[in-house]
C-alpha positions in Angstrom: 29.7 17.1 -31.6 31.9 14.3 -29.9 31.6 13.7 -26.5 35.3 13.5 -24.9 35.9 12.5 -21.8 39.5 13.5 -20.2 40.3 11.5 -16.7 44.3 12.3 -15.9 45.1 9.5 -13.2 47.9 8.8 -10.9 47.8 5.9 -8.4 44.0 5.6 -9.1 41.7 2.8 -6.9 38.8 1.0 -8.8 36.6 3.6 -8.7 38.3 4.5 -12.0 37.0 1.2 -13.4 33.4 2.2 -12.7 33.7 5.6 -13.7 35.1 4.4 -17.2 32.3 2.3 -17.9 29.8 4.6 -16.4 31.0 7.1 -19.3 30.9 4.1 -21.9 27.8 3.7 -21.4 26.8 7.6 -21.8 28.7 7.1 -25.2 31.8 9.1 -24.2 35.2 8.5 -26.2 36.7 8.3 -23.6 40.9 9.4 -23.1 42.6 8.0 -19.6 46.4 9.3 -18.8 48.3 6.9 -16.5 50.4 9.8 -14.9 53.5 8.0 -13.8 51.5 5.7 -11.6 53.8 2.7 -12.1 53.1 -1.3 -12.4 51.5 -1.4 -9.2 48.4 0.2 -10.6 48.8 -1.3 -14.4 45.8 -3.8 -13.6 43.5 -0.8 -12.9 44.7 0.4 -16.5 44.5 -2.5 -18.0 40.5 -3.2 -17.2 40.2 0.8 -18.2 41.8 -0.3 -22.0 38.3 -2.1 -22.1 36.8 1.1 -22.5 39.3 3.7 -23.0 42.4 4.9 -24.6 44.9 4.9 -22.3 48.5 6.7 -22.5 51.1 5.9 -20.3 54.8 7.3 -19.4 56.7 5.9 -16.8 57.5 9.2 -14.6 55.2 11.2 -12.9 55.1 14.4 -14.4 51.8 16.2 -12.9 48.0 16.6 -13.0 48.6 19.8 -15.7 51.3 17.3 -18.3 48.8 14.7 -17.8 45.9 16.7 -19.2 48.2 18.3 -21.8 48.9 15.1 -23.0 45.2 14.1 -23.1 44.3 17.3 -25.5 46.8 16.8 -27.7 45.6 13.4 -28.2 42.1 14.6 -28.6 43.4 17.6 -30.9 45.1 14.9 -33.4 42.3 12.7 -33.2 39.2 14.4 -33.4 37.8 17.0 -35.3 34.4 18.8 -33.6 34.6 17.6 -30.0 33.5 19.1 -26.4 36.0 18.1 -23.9 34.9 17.2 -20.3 38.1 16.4 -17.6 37.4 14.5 -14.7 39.3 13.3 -11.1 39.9 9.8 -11.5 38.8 9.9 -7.9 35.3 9.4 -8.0 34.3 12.9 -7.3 32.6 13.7 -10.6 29.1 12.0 -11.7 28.6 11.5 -15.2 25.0 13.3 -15.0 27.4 16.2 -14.0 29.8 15.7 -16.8 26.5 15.6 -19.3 24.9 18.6 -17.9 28.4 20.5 -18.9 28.8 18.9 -22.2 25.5 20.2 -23.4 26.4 24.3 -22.1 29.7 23.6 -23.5 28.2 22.3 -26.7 26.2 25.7 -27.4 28.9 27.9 -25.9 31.5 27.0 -28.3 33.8 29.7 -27.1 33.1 29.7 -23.3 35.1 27.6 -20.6 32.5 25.4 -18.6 33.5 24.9 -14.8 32.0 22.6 -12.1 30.8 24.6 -9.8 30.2 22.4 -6.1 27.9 23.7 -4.3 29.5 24.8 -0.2 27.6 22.0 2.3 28.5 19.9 5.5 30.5 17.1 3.9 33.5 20.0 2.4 36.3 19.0 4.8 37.7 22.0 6.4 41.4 21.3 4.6 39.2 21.8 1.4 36.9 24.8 2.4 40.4 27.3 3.6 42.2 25.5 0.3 39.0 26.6 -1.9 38.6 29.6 -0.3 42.3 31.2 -0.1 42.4 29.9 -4.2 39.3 31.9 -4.2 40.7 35.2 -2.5 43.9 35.6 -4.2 42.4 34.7 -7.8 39.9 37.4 -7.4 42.6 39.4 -6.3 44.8 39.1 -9.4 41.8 38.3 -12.0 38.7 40.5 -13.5 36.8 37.0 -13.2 34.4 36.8 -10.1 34.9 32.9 -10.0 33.4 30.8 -6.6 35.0 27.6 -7.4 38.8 27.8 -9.1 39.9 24.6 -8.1 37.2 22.3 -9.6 38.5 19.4 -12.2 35.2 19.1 -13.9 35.2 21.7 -16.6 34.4 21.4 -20.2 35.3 23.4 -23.4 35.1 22.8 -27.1 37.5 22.6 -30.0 37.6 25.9 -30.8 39.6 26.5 -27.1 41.8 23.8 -27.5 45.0 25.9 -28.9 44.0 28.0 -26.0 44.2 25.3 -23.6 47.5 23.6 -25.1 49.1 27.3 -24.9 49.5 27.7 -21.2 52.2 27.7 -19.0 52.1 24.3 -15.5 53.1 21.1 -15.3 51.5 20.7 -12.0 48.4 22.1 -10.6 49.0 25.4 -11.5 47.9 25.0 -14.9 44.6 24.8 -14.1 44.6 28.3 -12.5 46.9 29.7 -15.0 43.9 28.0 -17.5 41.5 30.5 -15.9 43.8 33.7 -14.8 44.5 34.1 -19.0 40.9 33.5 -19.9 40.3 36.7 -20.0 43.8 38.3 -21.4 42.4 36.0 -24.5 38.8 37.0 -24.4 37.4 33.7 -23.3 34.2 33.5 -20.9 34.0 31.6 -18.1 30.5 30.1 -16.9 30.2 27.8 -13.8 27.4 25.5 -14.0 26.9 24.6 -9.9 27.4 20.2 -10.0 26.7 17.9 -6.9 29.8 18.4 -4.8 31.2 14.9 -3.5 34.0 14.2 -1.1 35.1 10.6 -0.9 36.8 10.0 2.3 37.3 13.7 3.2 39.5 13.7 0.2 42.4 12.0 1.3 43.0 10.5 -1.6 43.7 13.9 -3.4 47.9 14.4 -4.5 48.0 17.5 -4.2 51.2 18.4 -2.1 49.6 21.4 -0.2 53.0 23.7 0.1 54.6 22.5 -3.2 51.5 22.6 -5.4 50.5 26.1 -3.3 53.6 27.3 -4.2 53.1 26.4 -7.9 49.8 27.9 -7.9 50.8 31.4 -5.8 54.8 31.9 -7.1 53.7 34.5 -9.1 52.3 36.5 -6.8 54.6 35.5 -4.3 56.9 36.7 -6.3 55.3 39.6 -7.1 55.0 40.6 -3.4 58.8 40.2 -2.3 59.6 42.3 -5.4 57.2 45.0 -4.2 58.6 44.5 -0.5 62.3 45.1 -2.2 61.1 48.1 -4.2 59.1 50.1 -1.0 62.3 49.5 1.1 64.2 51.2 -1.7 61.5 53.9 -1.7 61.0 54.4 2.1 64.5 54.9 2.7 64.6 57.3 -0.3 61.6 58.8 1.1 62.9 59.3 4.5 66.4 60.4 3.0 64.8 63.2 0.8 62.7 64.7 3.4 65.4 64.9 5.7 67.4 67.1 2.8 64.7 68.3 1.4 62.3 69.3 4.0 59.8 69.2 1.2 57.3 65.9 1.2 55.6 66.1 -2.5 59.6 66.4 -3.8 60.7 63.5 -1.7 58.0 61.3 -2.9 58.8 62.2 -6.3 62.5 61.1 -6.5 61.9 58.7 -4.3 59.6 56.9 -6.7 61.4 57.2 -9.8 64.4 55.3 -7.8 61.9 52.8 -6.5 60.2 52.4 -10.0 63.4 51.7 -11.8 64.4 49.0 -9.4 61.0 47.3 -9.8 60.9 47.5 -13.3 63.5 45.7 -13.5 62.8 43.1 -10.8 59.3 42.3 -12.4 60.4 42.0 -16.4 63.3 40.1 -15.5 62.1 37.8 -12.3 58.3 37.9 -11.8 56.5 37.7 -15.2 59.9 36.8 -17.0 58.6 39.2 -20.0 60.2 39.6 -22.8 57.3 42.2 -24.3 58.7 46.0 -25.0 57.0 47.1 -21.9 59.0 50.1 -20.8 56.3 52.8 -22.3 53.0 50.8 -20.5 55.5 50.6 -17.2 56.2 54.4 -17.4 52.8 55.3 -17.8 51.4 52.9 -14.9 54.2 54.5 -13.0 53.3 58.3 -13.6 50.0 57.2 -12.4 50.8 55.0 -9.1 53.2 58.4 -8.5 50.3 60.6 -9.2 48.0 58.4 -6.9 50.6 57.5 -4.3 51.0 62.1 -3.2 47.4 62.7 -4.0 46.7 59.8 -1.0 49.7 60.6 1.3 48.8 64.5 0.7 45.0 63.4 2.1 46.7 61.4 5.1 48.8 64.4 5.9 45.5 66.5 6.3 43.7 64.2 8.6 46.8 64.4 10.7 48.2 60.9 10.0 52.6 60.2 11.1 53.6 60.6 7.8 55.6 57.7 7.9 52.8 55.6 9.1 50.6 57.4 6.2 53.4 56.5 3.6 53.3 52.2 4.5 49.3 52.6 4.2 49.6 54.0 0.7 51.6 51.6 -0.7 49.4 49.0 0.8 46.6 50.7 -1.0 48.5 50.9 -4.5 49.8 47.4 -4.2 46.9 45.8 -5.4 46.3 47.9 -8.4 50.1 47.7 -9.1 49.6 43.9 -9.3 46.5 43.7 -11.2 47.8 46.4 -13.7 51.0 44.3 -14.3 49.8 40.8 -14.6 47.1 41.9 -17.6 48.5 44.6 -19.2 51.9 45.2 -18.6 54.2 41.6 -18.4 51.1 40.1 -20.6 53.1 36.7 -21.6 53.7 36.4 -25.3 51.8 33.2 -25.1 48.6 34.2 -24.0 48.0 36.7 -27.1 44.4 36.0 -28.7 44.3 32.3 -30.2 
């Protein structure tokens, strides 16, 4: 099969050069994407044309565009390819880059990540980037995934409607890349690569509370629409069991109320579904009710404030809420099976 290499590039130095002709000589076809960077850098793409295809628009538009571009190149162009993306940064060898292409190349229908190995030379701004990525993806995923923010990752043709599908302009498309491998049955390997850090990574663009942002909204937003729903429910709680006197009644009508809002919140505002959900949403709901008494019941035997006891189950029930949701629930219309 071809051997593609992808490098999306904005405001690139001449390591860019090197790593072009480094490729060339491995006999990559090689695709380069000038991401906005403007005329200062057009020399730097100029010497790449030596090697390279190079596509170029005149406003930055993000690391995710930029490599959507670059497939839909390669998808036009080519007909049985593996596709290896690359930093522009000098962060990637190409002995790295061939290792991947020949997993890739016998696991046709398996995403191939980079994974670098944890050492000395990881600046700290990386290691607590890497490793909150790393948390809250295994939060929200089935995948158990070390490395979720590596560029070096390879797939073949048969994933490249996949990859063309999914939502992010910015860096979020790589993560949104791996949270709907699995919605679409697609394996993810990591194959551990040398793990470089030029200049403790300085040169990296990624805008550390506007790409977070990107990366977490969903979650984020996830979370203040489970904060809006519990106050809804606590103050139903509390409300019922001061007319009621009766706590498995109380939590009962105090999560259909709850449940209703949130519904709502998460079809129209979180996952923006448009999927006939109400059924799967009713049924999640009967369980998280059937979960959320049989846990505050327990608390009450061993004594716990019941108000303290309700705020630790829905801690507990969060989580699974979320999870439940994200893959089953809101399941965007995009990521059916390709």
């Amino acid at each position: 099969m071809e051997k593609i290499a992808l490098i999306p590039a904005y405001e690139p130095d001449e390591k860019l050069i090197t790593l072009v002709q480094e490729l060339k000589e491995n006999k990559y076809n090689i695709v380069v994407v000038d991401d906005g960077s403007g005329k200062k850098y057009r020399k730097i793409f100029d010497e790449c044309k030596k090697y390279a295809k190079v596509i170029s628009y005149a406003e930055n538009k993000g690391k995710g565009h930029a490599l959507k571009t670059g497939f839909s190149y390669v998808k036009d162009n080519f007909k049985e390819y593996v596709v290896i993306t690359l930093d522009s940064d000098g962060q990637h060898t190409v002995k790295d880059a061939n290792n991947l292409y020949e997993y890739s190349k016998n696991n046709k229908e398996t995403l191939i990540l980079g994974k670098r190995i944890r050492n000395k030379s990881v600046p700290l701004r990386s290691k607590l980037g890497n490793g909150i990525t790393r948390m809250v993806f295994n939060l929200v995923s089935k995948a158990d995934i070390y490395d979720t923010q590596t560029g070096l990752r390879a797939f073949s043709y048969k994933l490249m409607d996949y990859m063309l599908a999914q939502d992010g302009e910015r860096f979020e498309y790589e993560m949104n890349m791996l949270l709907n491998a699995n919605n679409n049955n697609i394996n993810i390997k990591e194959v551990e690569i040398e793990t470089i850090y030029i200049n403790e990574n300085k040169g990296s663009h990624f805008n550390t509370i506007k790409d977070s942002y990107k990366i977490y909204k969903e979650i984020i937003k996830f979370s203040l629409s489970s904060i809006t729903s519990f106050v809804v429910d606590y103050l139903m709680f509390t409300l019922f069991v001061i007319l009621l006197k009766n706590i498995i009644l109380s939590n009962i009508f105090a999560r259909i109320i709850s449940a209703t809002v949130n519904y709502n919140l998460n079809k129209k505002l979180v996952f923006k579904s448009k999927n006939k959900s109400v059924v799967k949403y009713f049924l999640l709901a009967v369980a998280i009710l059937i979960l959320n008494t049989l846990i505050l019941t327990g608390f009450k035997k061993l004594s716990i404030n019941i108000f303290v006891a309700k705020i630790l189950t829905e801690v507990i029930l969060f989580i699974v809420s979320f999870i439940v949701q994200k893959i089953y629930i809101f399941r965007s219309d995009k990521n059916e099976k390709v």
